[in-house]
mmCIF file as Biopython writes it, N, C-alpha, C and O atoms, coordinates in Angstrom:
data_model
#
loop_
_atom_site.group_PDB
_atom_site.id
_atom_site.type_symbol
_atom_site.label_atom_id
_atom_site.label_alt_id
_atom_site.label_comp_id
_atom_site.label_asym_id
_atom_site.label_entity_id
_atom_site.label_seq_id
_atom_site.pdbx_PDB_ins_code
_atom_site.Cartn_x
_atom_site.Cartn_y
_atom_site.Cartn_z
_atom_site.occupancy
_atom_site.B_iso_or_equiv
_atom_site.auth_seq_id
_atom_site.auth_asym_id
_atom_site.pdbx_PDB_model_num
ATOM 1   N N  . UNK A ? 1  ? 14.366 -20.308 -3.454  1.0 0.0 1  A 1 
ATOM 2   C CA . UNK A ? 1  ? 14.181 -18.909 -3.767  1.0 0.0 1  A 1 
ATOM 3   C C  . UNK A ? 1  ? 12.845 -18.747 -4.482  1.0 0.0 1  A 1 
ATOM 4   O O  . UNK A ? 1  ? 12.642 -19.353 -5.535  1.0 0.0 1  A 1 
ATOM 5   N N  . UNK A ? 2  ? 11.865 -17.891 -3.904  1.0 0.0 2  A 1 
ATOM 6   C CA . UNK A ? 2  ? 10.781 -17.503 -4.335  1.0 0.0 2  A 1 
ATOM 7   C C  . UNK A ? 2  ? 10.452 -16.704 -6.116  1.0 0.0 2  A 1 
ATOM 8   O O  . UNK A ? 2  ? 10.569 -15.492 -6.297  1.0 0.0 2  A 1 
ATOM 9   N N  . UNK A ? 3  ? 10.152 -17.440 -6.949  1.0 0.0 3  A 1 
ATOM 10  C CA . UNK A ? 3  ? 10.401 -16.566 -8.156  1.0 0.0 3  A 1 
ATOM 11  C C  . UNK A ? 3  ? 8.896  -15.719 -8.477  1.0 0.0 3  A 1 
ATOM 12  O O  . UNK A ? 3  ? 7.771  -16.220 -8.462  1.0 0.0 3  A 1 
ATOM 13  N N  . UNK A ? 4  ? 9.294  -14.159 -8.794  1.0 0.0 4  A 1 
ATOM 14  C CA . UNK A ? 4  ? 8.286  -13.486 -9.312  1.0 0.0 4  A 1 
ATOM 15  C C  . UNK A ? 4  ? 8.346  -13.073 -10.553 1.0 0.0 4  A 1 
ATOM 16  O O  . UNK A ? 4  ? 9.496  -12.889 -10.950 1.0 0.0 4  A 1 
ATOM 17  N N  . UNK A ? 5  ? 7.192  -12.784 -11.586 1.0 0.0 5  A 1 
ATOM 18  C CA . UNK A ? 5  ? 7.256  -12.343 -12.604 1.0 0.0 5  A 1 
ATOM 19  C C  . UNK A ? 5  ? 5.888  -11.293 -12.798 1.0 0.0 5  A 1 
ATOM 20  O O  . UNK A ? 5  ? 4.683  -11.451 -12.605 1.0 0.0 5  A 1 
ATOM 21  N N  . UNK A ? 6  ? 6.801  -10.046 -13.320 1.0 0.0 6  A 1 
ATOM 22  C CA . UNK A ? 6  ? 5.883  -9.252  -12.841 1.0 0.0 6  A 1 
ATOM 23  C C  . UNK A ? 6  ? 5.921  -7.853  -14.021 1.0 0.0 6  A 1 
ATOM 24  O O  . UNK A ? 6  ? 5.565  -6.675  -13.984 1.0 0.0 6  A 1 
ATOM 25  N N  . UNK A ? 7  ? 6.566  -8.763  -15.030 1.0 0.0 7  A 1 
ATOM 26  C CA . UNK A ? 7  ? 6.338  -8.059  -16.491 1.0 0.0 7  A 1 
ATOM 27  C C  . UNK A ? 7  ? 5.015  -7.483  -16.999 1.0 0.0 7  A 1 
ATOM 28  O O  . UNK A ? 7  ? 3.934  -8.069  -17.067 1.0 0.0 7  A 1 
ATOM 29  N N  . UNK A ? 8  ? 5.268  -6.383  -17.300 1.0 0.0 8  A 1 
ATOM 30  C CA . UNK A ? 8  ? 3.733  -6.287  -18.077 1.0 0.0 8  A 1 
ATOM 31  C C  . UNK A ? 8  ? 2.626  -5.095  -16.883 1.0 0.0 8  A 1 
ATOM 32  O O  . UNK A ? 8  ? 1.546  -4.507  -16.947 1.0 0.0 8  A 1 
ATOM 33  N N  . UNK A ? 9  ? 3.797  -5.286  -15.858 1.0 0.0 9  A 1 
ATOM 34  C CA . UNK A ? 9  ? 3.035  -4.588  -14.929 1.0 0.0 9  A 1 
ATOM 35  C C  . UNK A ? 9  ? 3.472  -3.513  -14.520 1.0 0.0 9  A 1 
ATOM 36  O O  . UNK A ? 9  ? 4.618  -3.644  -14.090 1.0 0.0 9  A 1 
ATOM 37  N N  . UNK A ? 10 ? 2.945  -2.137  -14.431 1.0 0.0 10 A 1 
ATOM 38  C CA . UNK A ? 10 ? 3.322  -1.167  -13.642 1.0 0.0 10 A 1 
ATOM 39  C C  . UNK A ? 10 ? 3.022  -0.888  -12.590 1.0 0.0 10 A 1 
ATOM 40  O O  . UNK A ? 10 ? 2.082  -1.355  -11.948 1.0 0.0 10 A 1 
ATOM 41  N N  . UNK A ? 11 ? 4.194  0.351   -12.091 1.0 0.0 11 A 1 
ATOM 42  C CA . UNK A ? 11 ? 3.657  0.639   -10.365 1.0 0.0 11 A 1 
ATOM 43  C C  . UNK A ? 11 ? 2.275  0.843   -10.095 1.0 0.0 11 A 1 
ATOM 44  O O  . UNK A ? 11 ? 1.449  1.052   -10.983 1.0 0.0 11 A 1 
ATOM 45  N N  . UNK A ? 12 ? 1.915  0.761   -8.420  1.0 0.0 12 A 1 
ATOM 46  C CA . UNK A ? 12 ? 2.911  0.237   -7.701  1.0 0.0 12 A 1 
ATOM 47  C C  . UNK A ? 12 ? 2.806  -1.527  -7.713  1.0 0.0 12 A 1 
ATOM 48  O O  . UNK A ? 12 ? 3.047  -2.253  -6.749  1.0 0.0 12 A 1 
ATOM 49  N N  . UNK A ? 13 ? 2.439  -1.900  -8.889  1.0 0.0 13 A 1 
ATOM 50  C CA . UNK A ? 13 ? 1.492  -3.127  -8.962  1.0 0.0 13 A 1 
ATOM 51  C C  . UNK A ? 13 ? 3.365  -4.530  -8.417  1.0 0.0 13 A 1 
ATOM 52  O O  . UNK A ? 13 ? 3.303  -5.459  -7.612  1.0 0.0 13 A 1 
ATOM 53  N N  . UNK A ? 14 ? 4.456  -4.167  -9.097  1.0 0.0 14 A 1 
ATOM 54  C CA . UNK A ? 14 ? 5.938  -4.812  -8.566  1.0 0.0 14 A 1 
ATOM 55  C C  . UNK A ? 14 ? 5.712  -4.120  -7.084  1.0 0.0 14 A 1 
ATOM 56  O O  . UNK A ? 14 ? 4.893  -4.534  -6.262  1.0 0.0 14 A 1 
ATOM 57  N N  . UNK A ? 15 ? 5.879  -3.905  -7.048  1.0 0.0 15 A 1 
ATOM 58  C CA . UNK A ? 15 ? 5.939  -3.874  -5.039  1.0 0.0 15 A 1 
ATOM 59  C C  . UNK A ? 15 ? 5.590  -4.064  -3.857  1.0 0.0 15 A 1 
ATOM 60  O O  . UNK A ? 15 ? 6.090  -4.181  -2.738  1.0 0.0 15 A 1 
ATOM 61  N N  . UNK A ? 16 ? 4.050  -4.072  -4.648  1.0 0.0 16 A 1 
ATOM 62  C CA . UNK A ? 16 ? 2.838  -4.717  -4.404  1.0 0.0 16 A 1 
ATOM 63  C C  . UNK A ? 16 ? 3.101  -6.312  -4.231  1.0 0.0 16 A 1 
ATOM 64  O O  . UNK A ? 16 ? 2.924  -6.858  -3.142  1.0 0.0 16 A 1 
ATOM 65  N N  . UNK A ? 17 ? 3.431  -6.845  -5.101  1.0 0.0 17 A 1 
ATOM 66  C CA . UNK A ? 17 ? 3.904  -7.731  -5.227  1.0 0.0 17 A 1 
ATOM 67  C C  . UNK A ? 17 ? 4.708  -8.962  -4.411  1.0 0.0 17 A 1 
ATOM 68  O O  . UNK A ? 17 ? 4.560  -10.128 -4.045  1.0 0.0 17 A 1 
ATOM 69  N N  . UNK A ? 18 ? 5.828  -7.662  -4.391  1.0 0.0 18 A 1 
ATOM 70  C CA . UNK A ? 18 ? 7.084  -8.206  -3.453  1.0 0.0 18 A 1 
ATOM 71  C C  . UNK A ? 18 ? 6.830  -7.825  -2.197  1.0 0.0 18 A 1 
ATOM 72  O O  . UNK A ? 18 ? 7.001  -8.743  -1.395  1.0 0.0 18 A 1 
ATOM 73  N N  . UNK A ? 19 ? 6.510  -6.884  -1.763  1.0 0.0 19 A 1 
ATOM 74  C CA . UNK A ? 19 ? 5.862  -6.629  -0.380  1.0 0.0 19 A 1 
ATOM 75  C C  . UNK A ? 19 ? 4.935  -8.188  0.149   1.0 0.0 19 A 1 
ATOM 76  O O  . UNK A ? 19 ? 5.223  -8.736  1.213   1.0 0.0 19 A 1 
ATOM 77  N N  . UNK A ? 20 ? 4.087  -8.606  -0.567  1.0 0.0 20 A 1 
ATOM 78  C CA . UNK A ? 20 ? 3.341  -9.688  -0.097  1.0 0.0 20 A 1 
ATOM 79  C C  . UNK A ? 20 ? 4.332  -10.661 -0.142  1.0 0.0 20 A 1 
ATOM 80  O O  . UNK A ? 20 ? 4.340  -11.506 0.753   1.0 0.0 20 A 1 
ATOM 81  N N  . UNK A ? 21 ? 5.281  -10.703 -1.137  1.0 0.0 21 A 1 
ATOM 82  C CA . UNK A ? 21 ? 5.699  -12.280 -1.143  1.0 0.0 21 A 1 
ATOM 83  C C  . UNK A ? 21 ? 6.491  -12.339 0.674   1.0 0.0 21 A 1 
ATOM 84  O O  . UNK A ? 21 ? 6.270  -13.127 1.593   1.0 0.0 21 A 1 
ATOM 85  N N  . UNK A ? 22 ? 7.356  -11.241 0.597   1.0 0.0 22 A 1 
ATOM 86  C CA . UNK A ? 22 ? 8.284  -11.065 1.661   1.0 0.0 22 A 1 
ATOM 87  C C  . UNK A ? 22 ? 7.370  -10.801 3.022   1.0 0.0 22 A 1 
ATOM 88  O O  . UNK A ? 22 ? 7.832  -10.199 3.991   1.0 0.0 22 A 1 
ATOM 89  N N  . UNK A ? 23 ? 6.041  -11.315 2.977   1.0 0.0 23 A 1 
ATOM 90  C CA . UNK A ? 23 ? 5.329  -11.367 4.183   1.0 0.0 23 A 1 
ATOM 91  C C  . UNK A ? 23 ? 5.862  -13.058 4.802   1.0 0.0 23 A 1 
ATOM 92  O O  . UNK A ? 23 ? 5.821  -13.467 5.962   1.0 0.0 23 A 1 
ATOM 93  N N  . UNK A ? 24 ? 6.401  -13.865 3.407   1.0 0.0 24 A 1 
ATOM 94  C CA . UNK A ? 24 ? 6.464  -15.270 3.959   1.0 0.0 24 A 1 
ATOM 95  C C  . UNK A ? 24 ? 7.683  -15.324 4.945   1.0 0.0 24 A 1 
ATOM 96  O O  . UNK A ? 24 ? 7.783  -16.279 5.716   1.0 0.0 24 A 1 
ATOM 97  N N  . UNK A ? 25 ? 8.711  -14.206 4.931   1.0 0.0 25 A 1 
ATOM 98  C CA . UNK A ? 25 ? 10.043 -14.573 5.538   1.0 0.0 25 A 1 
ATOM 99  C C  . UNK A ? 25 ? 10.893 -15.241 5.121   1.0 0.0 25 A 1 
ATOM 100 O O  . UNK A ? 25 ? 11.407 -16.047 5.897   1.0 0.0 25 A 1 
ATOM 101 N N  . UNK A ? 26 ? 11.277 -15.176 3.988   1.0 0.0 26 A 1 
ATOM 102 C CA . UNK A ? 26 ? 12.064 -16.041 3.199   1.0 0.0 26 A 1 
ATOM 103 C C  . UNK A ? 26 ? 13.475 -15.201 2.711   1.0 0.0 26 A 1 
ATOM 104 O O  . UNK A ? 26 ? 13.467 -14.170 2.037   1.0 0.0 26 A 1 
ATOM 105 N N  . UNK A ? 27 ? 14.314 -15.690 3.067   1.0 0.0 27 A 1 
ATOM 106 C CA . UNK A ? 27 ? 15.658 -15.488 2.798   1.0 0.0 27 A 1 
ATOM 107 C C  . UNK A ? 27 ? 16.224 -14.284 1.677   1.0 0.0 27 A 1 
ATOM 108 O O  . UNK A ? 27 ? 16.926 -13.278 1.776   1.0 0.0 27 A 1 
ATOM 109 N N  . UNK A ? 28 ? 15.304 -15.178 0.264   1.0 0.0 28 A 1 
ATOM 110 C CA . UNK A ? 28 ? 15.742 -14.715 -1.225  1.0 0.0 28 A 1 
ATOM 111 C C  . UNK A ? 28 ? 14.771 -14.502 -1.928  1.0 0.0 28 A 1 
ATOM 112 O O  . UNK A ? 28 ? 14.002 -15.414 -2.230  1.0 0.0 28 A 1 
ATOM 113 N N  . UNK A ? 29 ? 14.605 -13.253 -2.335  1.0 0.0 29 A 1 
ATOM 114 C CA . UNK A ? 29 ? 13.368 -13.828 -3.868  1.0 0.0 29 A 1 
ATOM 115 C C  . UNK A ? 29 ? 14.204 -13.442 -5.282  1.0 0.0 29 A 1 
ATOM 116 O O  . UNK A ? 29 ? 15.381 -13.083 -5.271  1.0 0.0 29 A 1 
ATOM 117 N N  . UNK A ? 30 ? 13.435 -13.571 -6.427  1.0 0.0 30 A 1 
ATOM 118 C CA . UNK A ? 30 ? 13.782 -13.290 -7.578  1.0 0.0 30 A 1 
ATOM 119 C C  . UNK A ? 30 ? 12.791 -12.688 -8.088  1.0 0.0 30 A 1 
ATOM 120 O O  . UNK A ? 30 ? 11.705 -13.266 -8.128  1.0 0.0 30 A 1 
ATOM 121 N N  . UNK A ? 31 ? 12.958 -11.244 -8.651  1.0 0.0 31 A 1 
ATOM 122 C CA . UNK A ? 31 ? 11.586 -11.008 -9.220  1.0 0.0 31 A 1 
ATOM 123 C C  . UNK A ? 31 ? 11.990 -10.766 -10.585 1.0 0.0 31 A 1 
ATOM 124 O O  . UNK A ? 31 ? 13.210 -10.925 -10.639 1.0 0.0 31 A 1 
ATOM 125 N N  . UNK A ? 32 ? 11.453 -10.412 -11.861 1.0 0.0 32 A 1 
ATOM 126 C CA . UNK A ? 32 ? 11.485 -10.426 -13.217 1.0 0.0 32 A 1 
ATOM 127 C C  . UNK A ? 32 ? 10.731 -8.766  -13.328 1.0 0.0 32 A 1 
ATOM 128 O O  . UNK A ? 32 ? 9.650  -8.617  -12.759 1.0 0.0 32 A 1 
ATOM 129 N N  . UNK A ? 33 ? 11.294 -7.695  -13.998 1.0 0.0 33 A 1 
ATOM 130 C CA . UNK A ? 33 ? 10.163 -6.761  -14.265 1.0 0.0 33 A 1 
ATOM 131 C C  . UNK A ? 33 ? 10.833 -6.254  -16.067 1.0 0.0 33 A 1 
ATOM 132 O O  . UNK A ? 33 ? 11.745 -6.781  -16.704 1.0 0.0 33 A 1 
ATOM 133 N N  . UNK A ? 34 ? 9.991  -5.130  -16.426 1.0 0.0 34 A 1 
ATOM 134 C CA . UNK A ? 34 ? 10.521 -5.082  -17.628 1.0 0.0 34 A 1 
ATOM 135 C C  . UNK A ? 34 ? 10.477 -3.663  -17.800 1.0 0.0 34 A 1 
ATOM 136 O O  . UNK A ? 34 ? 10.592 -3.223  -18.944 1.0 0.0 34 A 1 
ATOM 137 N N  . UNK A ? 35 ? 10.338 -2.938  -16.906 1.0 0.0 35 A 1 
ATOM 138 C CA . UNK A ? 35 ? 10.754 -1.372  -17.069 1.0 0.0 35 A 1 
ATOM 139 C C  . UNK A ? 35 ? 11.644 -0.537  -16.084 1.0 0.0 35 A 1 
ATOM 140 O O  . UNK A ? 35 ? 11.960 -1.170  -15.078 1.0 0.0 35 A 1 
ATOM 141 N N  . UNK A ? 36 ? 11.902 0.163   -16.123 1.0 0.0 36 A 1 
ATOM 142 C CA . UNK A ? 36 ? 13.155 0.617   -15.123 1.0 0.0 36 A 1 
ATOM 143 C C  . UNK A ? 36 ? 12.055 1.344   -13.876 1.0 0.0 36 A 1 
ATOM 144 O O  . UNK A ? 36 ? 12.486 1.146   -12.740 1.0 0.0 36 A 1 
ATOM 145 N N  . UNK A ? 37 ? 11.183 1.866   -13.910 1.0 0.0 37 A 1 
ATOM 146 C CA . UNK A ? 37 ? 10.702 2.796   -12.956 1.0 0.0 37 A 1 
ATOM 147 C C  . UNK A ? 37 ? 10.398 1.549   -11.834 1.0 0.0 37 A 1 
ATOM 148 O O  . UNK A ? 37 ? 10.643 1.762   -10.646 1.0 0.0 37 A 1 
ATOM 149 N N  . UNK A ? 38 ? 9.802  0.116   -12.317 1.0 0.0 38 A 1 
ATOM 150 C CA . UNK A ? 38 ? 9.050  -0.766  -11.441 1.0 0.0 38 A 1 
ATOM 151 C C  . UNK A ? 38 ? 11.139 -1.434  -10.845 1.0 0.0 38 A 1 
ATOM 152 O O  . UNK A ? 38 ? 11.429 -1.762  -9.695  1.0 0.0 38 A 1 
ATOM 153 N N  . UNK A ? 39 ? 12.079 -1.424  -11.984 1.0 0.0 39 A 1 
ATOM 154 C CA . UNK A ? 39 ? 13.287 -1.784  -11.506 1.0 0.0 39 A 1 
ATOM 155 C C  . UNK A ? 39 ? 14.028 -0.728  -10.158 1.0 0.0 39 A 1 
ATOM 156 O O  . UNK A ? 39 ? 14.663 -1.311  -9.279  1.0 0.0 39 A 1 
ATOM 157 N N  . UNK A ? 40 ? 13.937 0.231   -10.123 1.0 0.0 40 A 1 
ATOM 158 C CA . UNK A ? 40 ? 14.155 1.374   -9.186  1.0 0.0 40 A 1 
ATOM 159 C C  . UNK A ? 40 ? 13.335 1.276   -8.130  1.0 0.0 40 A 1 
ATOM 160 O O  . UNK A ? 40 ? 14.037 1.248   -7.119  1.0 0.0 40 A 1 
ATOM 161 N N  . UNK A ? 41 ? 11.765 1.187   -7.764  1.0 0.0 41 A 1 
ATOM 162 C CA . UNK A ? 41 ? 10.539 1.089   -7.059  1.0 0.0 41 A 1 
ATOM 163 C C  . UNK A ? 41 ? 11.137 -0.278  -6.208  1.0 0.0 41 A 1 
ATOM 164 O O  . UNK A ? 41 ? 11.696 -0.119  -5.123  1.0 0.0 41 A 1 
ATOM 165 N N  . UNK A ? 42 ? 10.985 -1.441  -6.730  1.0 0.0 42 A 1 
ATOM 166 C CA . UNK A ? 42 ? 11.060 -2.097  -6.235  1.0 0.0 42 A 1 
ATOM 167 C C  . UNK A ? 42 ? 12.560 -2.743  -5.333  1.0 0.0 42 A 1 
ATOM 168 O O  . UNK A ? 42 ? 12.526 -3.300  -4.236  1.0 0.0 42 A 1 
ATOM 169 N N  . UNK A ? 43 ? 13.399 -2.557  -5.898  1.0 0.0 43 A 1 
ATOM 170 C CA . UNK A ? 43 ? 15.290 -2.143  -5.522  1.0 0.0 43 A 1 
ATOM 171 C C  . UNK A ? 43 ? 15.199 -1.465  -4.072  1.0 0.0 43 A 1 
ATOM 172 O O  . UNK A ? 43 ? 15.840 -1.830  -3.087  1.0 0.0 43 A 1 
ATOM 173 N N  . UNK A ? 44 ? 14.232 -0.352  -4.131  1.0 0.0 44 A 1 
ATOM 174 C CA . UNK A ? 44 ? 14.283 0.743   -3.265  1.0 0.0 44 A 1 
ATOM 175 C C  . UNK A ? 44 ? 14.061 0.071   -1.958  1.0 0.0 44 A 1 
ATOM 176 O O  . UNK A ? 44 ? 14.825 -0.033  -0.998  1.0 0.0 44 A 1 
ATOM 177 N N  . UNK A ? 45 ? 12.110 -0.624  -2.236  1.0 0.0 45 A 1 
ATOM 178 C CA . UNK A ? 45 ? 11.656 -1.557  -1.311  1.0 0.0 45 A 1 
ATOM 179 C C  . UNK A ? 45 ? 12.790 -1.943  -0.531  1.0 0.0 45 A 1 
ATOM 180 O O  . UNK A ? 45 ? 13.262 -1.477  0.506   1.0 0.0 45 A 1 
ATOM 181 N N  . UNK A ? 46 ? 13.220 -3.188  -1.482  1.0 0.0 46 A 1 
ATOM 182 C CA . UNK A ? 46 ? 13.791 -4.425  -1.077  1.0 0.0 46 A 1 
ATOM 183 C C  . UNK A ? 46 ? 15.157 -3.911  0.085   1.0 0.0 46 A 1 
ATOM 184 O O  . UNK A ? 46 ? 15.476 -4.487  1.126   1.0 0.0 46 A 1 
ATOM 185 N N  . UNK A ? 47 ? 15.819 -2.565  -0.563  1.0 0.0 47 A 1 
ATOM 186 C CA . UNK A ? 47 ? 16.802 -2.615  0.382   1.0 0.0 47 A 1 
ATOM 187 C C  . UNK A ? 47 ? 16.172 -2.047  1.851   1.0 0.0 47 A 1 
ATOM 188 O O  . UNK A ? 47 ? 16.479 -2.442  2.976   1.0 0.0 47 A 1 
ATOM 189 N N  . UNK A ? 48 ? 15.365 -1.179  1.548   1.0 0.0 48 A 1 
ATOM 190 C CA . UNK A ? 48 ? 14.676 -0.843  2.863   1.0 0.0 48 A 1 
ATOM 191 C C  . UNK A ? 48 ? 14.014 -1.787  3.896   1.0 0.0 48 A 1 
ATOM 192 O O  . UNK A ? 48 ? 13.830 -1.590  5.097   1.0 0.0 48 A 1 
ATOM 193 N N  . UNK A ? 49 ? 13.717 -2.809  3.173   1.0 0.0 49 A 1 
ATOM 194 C CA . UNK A ? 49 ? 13.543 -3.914  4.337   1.0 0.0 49 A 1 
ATOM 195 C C  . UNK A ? 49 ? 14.801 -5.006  4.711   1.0 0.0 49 A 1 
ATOM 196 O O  . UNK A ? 49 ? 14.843 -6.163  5.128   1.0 0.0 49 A 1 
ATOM 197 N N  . UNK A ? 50 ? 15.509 -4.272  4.434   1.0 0.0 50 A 1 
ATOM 198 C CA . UNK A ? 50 ? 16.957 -5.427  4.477   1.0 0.0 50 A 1 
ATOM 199 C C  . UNK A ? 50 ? 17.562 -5.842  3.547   1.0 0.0 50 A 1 
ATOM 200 O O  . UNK A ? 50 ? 18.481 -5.060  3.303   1.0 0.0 50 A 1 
ATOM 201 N N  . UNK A ? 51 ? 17.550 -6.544  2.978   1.0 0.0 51 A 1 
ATOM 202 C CA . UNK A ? 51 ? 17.670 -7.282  1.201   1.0 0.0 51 A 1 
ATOM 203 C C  . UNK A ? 51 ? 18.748 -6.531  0.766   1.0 0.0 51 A 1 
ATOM 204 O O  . UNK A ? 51 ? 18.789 -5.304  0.860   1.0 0.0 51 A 1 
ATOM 205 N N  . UNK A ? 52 ? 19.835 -7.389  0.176   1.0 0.0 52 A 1 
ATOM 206 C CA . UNK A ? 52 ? 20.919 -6.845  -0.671  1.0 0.0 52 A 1 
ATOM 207 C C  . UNK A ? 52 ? 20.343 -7.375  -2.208  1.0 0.0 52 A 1 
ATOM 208 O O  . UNK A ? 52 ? 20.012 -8.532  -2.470  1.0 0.0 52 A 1 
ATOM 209 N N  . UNK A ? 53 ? 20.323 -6.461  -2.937  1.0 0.0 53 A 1 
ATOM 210 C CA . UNK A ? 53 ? 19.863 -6.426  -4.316  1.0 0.0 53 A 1 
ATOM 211 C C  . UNK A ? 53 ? 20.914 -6.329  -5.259  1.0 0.0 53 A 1 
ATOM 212 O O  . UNK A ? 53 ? 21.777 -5.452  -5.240  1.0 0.0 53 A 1 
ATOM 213 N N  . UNK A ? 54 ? 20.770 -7.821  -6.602  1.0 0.0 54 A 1 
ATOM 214 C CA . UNK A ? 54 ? 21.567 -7.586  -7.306  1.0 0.0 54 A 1 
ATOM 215 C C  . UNK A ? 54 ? 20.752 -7.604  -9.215  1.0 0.0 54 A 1 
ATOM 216 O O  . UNK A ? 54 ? 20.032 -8.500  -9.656  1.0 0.0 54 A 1 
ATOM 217 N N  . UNK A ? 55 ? 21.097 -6.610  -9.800  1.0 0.0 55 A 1 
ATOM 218 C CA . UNK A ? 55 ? 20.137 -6.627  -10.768 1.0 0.0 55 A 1 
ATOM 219 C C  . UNK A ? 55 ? 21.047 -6.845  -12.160 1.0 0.0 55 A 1 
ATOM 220 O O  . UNK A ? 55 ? 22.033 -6.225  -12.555 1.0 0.0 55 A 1 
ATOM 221 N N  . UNK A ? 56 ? 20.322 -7.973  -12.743 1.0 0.0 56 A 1 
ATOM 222 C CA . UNK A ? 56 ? 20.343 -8.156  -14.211 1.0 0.0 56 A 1 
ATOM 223 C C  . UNK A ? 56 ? 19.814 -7.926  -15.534 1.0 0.0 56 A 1 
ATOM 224 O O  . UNK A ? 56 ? 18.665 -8.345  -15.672 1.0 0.0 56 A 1 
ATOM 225 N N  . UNK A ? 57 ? 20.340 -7.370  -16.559 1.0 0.0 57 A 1 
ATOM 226 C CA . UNK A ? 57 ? 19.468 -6.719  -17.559 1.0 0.0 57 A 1 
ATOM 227 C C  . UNK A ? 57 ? 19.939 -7.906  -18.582 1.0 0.0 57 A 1 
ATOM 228 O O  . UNK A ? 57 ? 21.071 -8.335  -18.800 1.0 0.0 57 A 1 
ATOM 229 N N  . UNK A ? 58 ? 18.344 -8.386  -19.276 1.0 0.0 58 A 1 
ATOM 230 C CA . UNK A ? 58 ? 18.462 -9.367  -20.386 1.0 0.0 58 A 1 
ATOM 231 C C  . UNK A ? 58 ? 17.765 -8.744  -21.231 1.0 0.0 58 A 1 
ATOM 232 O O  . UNK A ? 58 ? 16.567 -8.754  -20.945 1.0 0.0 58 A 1 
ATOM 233 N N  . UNK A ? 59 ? 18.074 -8.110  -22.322 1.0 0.0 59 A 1 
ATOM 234 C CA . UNK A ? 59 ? 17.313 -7.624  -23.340 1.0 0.0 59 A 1 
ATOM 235 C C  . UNK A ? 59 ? 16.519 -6.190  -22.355 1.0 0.0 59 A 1 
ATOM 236 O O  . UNK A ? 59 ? 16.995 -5.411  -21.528 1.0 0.0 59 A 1 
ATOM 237 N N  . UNK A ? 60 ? 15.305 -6.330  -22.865 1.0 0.0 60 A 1 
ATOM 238 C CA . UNK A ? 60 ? 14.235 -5.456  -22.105 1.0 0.0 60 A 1 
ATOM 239 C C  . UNK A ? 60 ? 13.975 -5.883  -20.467 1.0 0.0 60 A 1 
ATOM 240 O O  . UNK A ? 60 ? 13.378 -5.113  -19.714 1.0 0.0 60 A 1 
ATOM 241 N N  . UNK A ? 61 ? 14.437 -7.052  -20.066 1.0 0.0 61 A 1 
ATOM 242 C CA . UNK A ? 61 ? 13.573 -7.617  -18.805 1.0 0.0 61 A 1 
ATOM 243 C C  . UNK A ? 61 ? 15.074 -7.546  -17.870 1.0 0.0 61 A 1 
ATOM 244 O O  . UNK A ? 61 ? 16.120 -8.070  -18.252 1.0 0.0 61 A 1 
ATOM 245 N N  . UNK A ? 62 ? 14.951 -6.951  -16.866 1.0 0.0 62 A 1 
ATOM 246 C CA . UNK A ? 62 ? 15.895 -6.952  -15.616 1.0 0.0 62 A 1 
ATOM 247 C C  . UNK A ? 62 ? 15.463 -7.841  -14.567 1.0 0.0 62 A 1 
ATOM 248 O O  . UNK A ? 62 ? 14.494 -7.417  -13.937 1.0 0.0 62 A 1 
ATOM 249 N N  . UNK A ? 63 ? 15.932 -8.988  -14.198 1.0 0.0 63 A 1 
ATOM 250 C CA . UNK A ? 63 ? 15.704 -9.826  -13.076 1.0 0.0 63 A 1 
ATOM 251 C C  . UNK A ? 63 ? 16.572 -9.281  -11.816 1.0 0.0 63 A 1 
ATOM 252 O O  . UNK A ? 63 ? 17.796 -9.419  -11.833 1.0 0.0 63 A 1 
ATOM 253 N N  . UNK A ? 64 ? 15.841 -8.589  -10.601 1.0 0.0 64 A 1 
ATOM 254 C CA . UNK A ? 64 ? 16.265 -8.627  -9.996  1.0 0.0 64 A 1 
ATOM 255 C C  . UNK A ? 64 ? 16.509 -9.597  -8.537  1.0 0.0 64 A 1 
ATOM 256 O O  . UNK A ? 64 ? 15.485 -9.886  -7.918  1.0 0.0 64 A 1 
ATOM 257 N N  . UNK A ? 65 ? 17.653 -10.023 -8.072  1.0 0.0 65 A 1 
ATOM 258 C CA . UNK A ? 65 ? 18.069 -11.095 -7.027  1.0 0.0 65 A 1 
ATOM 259 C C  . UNK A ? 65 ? 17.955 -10.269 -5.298  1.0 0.0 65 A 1 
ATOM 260 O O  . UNK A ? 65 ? 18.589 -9.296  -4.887  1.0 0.0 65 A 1 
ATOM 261 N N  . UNK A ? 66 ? 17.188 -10.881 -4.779  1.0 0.0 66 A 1 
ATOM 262 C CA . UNK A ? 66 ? 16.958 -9.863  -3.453  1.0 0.0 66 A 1 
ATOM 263 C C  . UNK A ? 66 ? 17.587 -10.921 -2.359  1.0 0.0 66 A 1 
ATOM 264 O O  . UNK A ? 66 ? 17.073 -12.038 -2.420  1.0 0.0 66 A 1 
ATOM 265 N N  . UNK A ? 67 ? 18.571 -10.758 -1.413  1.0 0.0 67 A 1 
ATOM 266 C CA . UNK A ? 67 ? 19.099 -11.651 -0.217  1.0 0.0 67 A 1 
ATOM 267 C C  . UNK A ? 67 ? 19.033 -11.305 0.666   1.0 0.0 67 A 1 
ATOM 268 O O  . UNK A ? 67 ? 19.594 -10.210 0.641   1.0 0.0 67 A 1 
ATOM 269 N N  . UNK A ? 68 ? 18.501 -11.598 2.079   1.0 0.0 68 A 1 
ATOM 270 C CA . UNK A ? 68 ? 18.897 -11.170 3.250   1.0 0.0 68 A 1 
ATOM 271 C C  . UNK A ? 68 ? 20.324 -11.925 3.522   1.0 0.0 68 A 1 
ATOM 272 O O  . UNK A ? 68 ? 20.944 -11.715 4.565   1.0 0.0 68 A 1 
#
């Protein structure tokens, strides 16, 4: 599983992001963000290209789990 971390960053800079990683074709990623707008933005992505999304909140930072 591909891990991203992408704290610290705002839109569309997470999607940006995950958009490139998911150019590799890979199953799963994990990305890390730390605000809700880039947590929503990027959720949105992920299901629109397929991806079942499951999201975790640790403190301030939500890791979200993306699967085809």
């Amino acid at each position: 599983m591909k891990q991203l971390d992408a704290r610290g960053l705002s839109c569309p800079e997470p999607v940006i992001m995950i958009r490139q990683a998911m150019q590799s074709g890979d199953a799963a990623y994990e990305m890390t963000v730390d605000n809700h707008a880039a947590k929503e933005n990027v959720t949105r992505y992920a299901e629109h290209q397929g991806y079942t999304v499951t999201v975790r909140q640790e403190g301030g930072d939500y890791t979200l789990t993306m699967q085809k």
